[in-house]
Backbone as numpy.savetxt, mean C-alpha at the origin, in Angstrom:
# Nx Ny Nz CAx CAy CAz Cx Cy Cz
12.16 18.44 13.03 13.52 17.94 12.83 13.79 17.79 11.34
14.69 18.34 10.98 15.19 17.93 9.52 14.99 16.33 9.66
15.01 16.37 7.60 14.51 14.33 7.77 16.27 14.35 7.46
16.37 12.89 7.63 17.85 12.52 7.36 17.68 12.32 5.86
19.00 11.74 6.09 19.93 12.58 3.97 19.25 11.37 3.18
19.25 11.65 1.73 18.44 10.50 0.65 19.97 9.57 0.73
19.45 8.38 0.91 20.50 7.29 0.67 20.03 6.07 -0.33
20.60 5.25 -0.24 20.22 3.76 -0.86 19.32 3.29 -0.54
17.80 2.84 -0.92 16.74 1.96 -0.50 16.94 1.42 0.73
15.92 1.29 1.80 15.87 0.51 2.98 15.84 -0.76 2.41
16.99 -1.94 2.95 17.09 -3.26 3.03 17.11 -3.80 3.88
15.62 -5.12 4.38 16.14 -5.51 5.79 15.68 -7.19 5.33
16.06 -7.71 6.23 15.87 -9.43 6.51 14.93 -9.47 7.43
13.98 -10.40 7.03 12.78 -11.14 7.65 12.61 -12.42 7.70
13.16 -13.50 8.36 13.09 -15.01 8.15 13.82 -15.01 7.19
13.38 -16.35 6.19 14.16 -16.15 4.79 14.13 -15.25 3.65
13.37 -14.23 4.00 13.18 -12.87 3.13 13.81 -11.67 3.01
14.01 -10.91 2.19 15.49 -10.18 2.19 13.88 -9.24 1.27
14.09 -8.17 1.99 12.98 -7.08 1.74 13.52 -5.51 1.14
13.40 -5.42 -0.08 13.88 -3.75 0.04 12.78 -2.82 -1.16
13.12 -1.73 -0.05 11.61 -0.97 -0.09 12.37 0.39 -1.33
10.80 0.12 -2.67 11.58 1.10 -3.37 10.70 2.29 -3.51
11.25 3.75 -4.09 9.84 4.70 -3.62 9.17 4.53 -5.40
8.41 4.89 -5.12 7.41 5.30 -6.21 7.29 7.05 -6.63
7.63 7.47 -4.97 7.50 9.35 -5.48 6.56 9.75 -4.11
6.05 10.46 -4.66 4.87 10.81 -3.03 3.72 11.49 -4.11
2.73 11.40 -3.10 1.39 12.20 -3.64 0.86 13.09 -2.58
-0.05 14.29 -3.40 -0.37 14.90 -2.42 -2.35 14.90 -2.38
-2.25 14.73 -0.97 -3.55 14.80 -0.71 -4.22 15.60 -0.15
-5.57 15.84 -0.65 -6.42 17.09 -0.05 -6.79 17.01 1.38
-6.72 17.99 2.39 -7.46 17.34 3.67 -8.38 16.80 4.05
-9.40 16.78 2.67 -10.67 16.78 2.60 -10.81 14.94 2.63
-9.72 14.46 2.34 -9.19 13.40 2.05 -8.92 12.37 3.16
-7.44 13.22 3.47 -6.39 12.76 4.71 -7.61 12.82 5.56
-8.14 13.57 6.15 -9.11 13.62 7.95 -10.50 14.40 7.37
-11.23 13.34 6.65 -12.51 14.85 6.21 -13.25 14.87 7.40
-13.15 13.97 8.58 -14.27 14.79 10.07 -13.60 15.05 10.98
-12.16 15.20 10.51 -11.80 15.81 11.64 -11.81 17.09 11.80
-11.90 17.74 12.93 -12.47 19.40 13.45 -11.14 20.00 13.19
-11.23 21.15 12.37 -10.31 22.03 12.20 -9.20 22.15 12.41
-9.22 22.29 14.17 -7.94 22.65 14.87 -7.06 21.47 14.67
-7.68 20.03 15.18 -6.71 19.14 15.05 -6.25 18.72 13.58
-7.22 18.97 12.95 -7.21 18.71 11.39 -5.64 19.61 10.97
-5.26 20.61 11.51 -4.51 22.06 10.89 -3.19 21.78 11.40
-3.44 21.04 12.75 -2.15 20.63 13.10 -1.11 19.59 12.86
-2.62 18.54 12.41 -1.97 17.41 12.02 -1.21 17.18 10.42
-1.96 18.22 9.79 -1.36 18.53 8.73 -0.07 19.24 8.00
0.33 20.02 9.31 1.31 20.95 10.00 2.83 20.12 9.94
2.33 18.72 11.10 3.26 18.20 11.30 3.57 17.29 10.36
2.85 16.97 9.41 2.82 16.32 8.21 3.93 17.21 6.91
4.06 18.27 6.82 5.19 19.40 6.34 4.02 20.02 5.21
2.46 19.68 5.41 1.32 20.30 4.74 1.30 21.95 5.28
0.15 21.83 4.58 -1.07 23.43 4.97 -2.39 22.63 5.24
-3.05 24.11 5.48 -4.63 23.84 5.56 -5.25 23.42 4.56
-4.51 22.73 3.41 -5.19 22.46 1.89 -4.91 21.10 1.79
-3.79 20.38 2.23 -3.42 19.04 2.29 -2.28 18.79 2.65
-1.18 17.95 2.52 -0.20 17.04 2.52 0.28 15.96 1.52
1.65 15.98 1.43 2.38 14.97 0.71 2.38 13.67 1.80
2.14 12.23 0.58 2.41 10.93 1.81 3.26 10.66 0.99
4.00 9.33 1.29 4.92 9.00 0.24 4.08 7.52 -0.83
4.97 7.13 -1.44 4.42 5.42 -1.82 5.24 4.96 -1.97
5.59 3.97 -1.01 6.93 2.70 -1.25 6.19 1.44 -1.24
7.22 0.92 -2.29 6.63 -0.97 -3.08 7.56 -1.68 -2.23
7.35 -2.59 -1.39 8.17 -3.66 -1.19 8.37 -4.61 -2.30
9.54 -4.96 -2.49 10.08 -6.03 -2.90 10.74 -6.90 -2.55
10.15 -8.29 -2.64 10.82 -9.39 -1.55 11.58 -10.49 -2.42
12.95 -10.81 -1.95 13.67 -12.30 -2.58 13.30 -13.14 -1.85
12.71 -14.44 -2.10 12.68 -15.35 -1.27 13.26 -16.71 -2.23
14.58 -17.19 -1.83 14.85 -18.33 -3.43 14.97 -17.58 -4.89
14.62 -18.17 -5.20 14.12 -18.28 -6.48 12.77 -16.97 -6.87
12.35 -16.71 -5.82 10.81 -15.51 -6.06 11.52 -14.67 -5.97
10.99 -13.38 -7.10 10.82 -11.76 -6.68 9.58 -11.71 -6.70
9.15 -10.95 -5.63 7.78 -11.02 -5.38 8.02 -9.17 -5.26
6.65 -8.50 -6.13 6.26 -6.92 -5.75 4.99 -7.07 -5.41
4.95 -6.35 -4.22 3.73 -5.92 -3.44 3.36 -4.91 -4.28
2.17 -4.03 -4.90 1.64 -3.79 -5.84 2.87 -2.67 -6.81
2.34 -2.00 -7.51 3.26 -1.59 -8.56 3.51 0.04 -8.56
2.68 0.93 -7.74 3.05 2.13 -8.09 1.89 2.64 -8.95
2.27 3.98 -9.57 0.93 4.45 -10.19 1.16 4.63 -11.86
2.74 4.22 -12.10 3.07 4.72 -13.88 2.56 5.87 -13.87
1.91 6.23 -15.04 1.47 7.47 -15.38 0.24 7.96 -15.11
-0.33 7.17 -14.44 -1.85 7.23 -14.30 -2.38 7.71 -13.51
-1.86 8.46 -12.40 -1.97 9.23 -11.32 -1.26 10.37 -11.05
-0.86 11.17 -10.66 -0.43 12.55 -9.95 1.23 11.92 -10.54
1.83 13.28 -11.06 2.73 13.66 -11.83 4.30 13.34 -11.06
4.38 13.29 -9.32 4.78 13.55 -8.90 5.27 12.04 -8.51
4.63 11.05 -9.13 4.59 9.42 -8.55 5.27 8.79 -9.88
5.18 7.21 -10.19 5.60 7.06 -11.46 7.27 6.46 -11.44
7.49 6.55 -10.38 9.51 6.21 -10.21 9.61 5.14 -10.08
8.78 4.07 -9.60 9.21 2.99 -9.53 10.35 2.22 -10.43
9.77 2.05 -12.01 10.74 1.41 -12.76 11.82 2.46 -13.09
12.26 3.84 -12.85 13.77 4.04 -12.56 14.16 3.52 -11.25
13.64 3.47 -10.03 14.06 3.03 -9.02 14.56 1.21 -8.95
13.68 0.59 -9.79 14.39 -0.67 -9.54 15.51 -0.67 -10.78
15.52 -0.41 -11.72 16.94 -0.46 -12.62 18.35 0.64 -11.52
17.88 1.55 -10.78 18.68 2.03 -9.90 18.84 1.32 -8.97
18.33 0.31 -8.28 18.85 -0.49 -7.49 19.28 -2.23 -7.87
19.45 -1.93 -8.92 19.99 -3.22 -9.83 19.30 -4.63 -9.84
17.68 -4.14 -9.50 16.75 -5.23 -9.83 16.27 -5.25 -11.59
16.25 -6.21 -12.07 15.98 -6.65 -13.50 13.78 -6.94 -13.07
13.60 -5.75 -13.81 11.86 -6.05 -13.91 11.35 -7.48 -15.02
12.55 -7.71 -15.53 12.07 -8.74 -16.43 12.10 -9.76 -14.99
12.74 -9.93 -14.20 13.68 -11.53 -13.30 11.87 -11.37 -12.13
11.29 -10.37 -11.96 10.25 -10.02 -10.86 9.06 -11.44 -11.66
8.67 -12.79 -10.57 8.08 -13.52 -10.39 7.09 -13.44 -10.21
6.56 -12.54 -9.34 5.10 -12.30 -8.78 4.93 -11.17 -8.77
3.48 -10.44 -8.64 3.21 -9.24 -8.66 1.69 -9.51 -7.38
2.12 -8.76 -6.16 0.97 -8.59 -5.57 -0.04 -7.56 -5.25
-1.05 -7.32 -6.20 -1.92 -6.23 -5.91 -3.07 -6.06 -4.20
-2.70 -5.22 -3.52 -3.27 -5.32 -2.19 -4.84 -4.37 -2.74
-5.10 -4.05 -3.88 -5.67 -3.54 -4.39 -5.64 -2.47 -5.28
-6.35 -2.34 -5.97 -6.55 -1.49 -7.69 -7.05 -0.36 -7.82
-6.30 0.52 -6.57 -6.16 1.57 -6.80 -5.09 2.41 -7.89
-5.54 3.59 -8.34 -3.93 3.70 -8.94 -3.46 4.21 -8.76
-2.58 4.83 -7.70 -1.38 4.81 -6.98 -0.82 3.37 -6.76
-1.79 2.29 -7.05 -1.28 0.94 -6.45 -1.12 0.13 -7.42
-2.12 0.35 -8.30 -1.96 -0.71 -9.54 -1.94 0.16 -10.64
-1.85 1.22 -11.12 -1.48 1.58 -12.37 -0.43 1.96 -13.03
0.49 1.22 -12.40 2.05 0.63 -12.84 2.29 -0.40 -13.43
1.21 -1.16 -13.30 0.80 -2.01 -14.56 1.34 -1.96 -15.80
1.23 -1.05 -16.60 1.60 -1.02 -18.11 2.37 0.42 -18.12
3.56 0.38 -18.49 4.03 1.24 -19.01 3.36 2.32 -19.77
4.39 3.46 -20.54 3.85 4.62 -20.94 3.53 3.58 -22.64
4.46 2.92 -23.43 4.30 2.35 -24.49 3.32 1.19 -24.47
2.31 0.86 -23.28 1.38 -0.35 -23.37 1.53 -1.32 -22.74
3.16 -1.75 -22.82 4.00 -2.90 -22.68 4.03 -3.49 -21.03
3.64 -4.36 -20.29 3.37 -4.59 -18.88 5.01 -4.56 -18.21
4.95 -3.92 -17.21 6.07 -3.61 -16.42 6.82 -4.72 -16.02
6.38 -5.79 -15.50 6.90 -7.20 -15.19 6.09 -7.94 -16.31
6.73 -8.01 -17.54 5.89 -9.02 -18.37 6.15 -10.31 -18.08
7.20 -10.81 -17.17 7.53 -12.43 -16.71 6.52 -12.51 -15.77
5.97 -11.67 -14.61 5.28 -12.34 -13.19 3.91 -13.03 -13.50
3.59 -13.56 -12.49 2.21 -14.14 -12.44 1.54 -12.91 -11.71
0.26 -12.68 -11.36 -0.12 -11.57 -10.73 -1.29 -12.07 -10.13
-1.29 -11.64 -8.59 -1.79 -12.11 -7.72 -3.62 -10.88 -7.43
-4.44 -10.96 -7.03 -5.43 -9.87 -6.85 -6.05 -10.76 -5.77
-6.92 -10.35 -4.87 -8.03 -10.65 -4.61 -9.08 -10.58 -5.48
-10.02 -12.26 -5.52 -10.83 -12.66 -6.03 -12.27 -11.24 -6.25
-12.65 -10.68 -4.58 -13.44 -9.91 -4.69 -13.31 -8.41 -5.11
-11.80 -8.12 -5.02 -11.45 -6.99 -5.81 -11.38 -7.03 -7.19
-11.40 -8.25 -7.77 -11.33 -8.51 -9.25 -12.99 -8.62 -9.64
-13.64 -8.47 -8.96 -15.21 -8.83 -9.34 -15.83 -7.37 -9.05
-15.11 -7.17 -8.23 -15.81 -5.79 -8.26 -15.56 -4.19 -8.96
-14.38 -4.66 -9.58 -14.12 -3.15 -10.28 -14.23 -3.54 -11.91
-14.26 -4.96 -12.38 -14.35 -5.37 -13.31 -15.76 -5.67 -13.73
-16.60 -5.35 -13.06 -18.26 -5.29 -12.94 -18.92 -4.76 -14.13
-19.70 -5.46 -14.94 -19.42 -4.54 -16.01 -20.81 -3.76 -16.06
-21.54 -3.87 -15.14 -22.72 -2.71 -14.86 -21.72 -1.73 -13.61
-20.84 -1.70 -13.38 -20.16 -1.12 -12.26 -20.99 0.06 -12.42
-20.97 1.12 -13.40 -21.51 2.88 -13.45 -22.75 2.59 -13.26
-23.26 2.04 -13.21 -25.20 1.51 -13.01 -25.27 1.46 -11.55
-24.12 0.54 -11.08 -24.46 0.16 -9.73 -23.93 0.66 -8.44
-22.58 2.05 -9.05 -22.16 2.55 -7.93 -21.98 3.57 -7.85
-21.68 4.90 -7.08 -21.57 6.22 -7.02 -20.45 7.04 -7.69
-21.04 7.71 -8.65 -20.60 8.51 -9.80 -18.95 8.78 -9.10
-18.75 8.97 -7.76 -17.35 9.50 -7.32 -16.38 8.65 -7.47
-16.80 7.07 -7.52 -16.08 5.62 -7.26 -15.74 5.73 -9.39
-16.52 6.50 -10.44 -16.40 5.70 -11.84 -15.01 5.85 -12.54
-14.28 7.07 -12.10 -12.93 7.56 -12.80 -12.21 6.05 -12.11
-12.23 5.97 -10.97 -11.15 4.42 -10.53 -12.03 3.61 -10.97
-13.01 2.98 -11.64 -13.03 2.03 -11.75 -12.70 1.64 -13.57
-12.83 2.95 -14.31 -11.72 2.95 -15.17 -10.27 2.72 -15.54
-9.84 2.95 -14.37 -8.43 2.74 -14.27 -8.08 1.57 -13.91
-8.97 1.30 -12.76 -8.46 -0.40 -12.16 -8.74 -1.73 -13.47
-9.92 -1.14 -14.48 -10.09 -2.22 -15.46 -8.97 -2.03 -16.28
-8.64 -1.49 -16.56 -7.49 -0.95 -17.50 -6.20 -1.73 -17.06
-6.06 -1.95 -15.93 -4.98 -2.16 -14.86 -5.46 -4.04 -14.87
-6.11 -4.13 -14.42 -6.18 -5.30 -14.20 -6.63 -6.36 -15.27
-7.35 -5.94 -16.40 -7.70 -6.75 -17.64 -6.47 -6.66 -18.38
-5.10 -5.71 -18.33 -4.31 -6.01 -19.05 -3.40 -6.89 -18.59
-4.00 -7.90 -17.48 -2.69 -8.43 -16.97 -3.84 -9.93 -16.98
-4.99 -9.93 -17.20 -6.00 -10.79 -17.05 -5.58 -12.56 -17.23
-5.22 -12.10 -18.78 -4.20 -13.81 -19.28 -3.51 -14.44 -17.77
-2.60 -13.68 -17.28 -1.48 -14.24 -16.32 -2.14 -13.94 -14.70
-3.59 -13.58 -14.73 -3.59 -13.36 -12.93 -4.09 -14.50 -12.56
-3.92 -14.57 -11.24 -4.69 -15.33 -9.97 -5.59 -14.63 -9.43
-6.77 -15.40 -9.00 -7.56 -14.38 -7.88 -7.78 -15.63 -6.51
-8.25 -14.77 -5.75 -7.19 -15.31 -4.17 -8.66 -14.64 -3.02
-9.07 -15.64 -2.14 -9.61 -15.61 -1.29 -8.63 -15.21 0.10
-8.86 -15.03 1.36 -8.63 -15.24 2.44 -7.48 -16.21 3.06
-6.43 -16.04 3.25 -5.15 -17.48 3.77 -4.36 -18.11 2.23
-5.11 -17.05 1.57 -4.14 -18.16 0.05 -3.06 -17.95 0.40
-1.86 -18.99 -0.10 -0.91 -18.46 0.15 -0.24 -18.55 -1.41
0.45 -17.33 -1.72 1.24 -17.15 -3.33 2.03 -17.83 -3.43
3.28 -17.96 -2.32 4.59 -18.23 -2.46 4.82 -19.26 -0.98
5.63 -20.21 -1.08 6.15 -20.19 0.48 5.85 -19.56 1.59
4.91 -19.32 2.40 5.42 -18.23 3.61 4.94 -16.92 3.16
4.17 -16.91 1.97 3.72 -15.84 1.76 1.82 -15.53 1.51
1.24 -14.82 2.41 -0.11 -15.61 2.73 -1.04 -14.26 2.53
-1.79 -14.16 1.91 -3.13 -12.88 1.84 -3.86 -13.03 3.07
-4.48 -11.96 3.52 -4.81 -11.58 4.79 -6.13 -11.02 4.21
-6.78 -11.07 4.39 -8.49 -10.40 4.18 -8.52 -8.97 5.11
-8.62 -7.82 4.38 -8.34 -6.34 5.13 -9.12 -5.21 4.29
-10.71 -5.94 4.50 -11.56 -4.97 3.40 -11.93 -3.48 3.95
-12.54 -3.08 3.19 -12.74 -1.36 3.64 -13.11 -0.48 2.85
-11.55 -0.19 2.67 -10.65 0.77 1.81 -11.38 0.35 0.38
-11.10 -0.52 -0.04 -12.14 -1.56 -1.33 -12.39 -2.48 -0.60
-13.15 -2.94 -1.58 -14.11 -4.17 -0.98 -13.16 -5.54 -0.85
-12.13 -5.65 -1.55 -11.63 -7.03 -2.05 -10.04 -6.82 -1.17
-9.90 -5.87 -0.22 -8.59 -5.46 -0.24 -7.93 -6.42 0.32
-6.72 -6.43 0.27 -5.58 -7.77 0.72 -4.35 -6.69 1.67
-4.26 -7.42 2.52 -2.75 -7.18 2.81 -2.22 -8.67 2.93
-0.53 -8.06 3.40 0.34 -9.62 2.69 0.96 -10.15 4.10
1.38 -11.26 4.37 1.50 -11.28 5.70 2.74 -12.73 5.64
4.07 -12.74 5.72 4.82 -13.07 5.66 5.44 -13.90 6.49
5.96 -14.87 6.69 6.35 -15.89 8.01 7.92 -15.42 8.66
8.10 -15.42 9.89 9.75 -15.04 9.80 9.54 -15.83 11.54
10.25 -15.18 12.36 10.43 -14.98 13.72 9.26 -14.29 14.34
8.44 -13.48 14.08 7.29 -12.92 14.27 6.69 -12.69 12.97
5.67 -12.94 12.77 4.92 -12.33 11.46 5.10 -10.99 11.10
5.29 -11.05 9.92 5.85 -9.17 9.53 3.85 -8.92 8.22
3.34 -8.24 8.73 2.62 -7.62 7.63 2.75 -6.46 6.79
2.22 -6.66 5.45 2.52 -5.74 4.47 0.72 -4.78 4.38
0.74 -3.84 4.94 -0.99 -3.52 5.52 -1.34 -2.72 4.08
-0.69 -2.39 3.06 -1.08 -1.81 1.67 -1.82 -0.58 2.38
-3.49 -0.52 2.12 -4.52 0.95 2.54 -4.98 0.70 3.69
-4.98 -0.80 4.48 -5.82 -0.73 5.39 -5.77 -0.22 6.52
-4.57 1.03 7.05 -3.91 1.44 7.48 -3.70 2.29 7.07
-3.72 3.60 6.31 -3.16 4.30 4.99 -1.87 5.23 6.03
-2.07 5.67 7.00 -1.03 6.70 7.73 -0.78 5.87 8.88
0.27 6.29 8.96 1.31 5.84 10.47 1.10 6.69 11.70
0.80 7.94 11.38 0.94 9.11 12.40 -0.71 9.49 12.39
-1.75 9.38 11.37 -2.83 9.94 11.61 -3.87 9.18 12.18
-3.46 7.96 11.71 -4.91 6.80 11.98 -3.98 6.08 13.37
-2.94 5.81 13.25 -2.30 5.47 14.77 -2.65 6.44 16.28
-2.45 7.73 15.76 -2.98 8.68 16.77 -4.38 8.84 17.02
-5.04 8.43 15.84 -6.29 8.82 15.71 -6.92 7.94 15.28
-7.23 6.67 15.57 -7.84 5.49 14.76 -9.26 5.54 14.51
-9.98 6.28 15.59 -11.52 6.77 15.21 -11.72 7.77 13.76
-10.83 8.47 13.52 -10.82 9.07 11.99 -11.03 8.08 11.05
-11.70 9.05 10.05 -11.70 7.99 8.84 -11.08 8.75 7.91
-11.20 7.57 6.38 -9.91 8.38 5.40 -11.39 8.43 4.41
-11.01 9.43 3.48 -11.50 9.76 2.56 -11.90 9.17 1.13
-10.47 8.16 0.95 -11.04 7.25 -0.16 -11.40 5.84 0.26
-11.71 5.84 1.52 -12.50 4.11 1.27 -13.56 4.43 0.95
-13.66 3.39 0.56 -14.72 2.30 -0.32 -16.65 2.54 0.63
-15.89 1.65 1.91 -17.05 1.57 2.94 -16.06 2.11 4.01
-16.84 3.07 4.62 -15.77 4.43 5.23 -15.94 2.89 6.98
-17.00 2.66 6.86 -17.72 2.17 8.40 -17.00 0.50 8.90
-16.44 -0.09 7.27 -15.83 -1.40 7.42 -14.54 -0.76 7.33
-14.19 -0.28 7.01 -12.43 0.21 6.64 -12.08 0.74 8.24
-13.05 1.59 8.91 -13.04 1.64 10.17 -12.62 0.23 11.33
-13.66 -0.55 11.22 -13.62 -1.59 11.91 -12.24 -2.37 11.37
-11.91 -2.54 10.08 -10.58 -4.03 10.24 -9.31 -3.04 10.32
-9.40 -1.37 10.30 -7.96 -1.18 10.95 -7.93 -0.66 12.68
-9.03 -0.86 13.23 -8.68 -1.06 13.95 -8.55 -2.92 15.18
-9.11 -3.64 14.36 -8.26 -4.99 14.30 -7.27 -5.06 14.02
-6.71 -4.52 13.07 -5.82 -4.51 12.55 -4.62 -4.38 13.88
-5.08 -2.80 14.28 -3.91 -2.43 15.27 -4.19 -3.16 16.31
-5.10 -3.38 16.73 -4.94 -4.39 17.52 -4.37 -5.15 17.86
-4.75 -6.29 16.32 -3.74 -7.59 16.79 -2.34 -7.53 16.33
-1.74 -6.50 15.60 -0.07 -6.29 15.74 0.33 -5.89 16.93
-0.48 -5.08 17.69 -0.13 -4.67 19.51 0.26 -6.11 19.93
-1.42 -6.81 19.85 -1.19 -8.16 20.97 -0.62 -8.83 20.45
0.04 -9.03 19.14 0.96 -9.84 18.92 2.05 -9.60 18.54
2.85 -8.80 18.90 3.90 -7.91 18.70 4.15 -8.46 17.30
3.47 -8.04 16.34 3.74 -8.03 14.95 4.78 -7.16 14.39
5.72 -7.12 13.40 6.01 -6.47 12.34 5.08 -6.15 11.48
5.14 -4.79 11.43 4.22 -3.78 10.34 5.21 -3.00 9.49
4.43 -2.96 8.03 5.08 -2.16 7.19 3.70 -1.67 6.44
3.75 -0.15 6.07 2.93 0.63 5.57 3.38 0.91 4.19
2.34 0.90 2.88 3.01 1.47 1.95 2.88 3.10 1.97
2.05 4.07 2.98 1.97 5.39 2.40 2.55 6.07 3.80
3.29 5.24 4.34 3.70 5.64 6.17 4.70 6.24 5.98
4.98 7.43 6.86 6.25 8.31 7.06 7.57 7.67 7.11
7.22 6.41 7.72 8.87 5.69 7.80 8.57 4.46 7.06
9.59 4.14 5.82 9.53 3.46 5.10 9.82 1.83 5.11
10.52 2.05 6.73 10.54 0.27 7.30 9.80 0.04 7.88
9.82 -1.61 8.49 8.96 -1.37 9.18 8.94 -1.43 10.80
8.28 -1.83 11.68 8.06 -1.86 13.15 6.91 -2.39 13.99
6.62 -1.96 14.75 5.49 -2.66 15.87 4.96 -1.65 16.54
3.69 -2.19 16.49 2.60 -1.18 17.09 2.60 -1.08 18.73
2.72 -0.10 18.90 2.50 -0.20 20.58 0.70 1.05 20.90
0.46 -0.01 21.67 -0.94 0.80 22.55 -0.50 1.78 23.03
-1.23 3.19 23.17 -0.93 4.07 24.17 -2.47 4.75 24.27
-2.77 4.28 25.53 -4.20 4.35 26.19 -5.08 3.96 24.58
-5.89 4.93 24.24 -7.20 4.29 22.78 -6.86 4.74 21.62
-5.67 5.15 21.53 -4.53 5.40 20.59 -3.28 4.33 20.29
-2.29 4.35 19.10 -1.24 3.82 18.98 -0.27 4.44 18.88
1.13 3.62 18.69 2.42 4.79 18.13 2.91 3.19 17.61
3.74 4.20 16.44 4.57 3.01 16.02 6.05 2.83 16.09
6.40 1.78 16.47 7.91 1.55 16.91 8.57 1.52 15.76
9.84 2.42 15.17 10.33 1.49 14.05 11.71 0.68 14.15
11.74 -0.14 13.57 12.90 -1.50 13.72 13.77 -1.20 12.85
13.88 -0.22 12.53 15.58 0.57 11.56 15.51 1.90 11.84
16.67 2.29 11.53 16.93 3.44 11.37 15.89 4.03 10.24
15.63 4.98 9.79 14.62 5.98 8.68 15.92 6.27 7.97
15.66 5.52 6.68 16.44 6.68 5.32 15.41 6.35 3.78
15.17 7.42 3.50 14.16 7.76 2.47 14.98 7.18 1.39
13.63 6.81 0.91 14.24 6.37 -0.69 14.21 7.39 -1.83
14.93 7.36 -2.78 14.95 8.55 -3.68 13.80 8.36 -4.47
């Protein structure tokens, strides 16, 4: 099906939260990546329907941004320049949607990846939200900031853990680091969702039903929903990243949660429904892409 036409950012209401989702750009990933055990055939198709080849696929990356009062709160930042050429929009996207990056309160990193956190500092040095406080998990801040890190971990993990120090020591003065149930804001609470990295966070919001913000622990809507026994390519610990998304889907099934994905085909969000040892996801708006 053709996608529908580029419009204005998705804006929706959640309790007292007024949510709008901005893009960052999309990236493209190798298959080797997206499904590295999955067998060929399904591997070729799923990539197919993804608008890929047999070489990879584009996902997207959308930042939530939440008003609550007085808070602007960003769920992590995008990649600036520090990643794939094709990402990087964020700060035209919020001066295009008439958010002031100076007025942004909080900054929540679900982790320090960079697609996620190397939006951090601008192209001139200068930090993108130089007003927010900035939120991390405690064990994601210990662990990429390690300073035997290249001693102690696999040569494939050292290019990100360059980047995440870079990313996260320039914001060091003004962060928080955050265990399990902290909560940042009002109604706004870290969720423990390791894996993907070791320290990873998703964000988990109070309304009428709990709405979660699942950042990586989840990375696809259509691949790991259909296919939750797959694994993804850049976690951390392929075998724990396994186990908490599928808790994960779980307990948004049994608790008819609101879910929102940052790298998911549809940029609002919705509710997981079971279908037999598989999922699908419901979405609770209409789909219109962000520019």
């Amino acid at each position: 099906a053709a996608p529908p036409p580029r419009s204005a950012p998705p804006v929706f209401r959640h309790g007292r939260f007024e949510v709008t989702i901005l893009s960052d750009g999309a990236l493209t990933l190798g298959a080797e990546i997206l499904m590295p055990e999955a067998q060929e055939g399904p591997r070729l198709a799923m990539l197919r329907r993804l608008g890929g080849d047999a070489a990879g696929a584009q996902v997207r990356a959308n930042v939530p941004v939440i008003r609550a009062g007085e808070e602007l709160i960003v769920v992590d930042v995008g990649a600036g320049d520090a990643f794939q050429a094709s990402l990087g929009r964020l700060a035209g996207n919020l001066a295009a949607a008439g958010i002031d990056r100076r007025a942004v309160t909080r900054v929540i990193l679900t982790h320090a990846h960079p697609d996620h956190s190397g939006g951090a500092l601008q192209p001139d040095g200068t930090l993108l939200f130089p007003e927010a406080t900035w939120h991390v998990g405690r064990e994601e801040w210990d662990f990429w900031t390690d300073p035997r890190f290249e001693a102690r971990r696999a040569p494939a993990l050292h290019a990100f853990a360059r980047g995440a120090r870079r990313d996260l020591l320039a914001v060091e003065d003004r962060v928080r680091r955050h265990v399990c149930g902290d909560e940042v804001a009002p109604g706004v609470r870290l969720v423990s969702t390791p894996g993907h990295t070791p320290g990873h966070m998703s964000v988990e919001l109070d309304g009428p039903e709990p709405l979660l913000l699942v950042g990586d622990a989840c990375t696809h809507d259509v691949i790991f929903f259909e296919n939750p026994g797959w694994r993804f390519g850049f976690d951390t610990d392929p075998d724990l990243a396994l186990e908490t998304r599928r808790r994960l889907l779980d307990r948004a099934a049994s608790a008819r949660m609101q879910v929102l994905g940052y790298h998911w085909t549809r940029s609002g969000p919705g509710r997981v429904e079971r279908r037999g040892a598989a999922y699908r996801f419901l979405p609770s708006l209409p789909e219109r892409i962000p520019t």
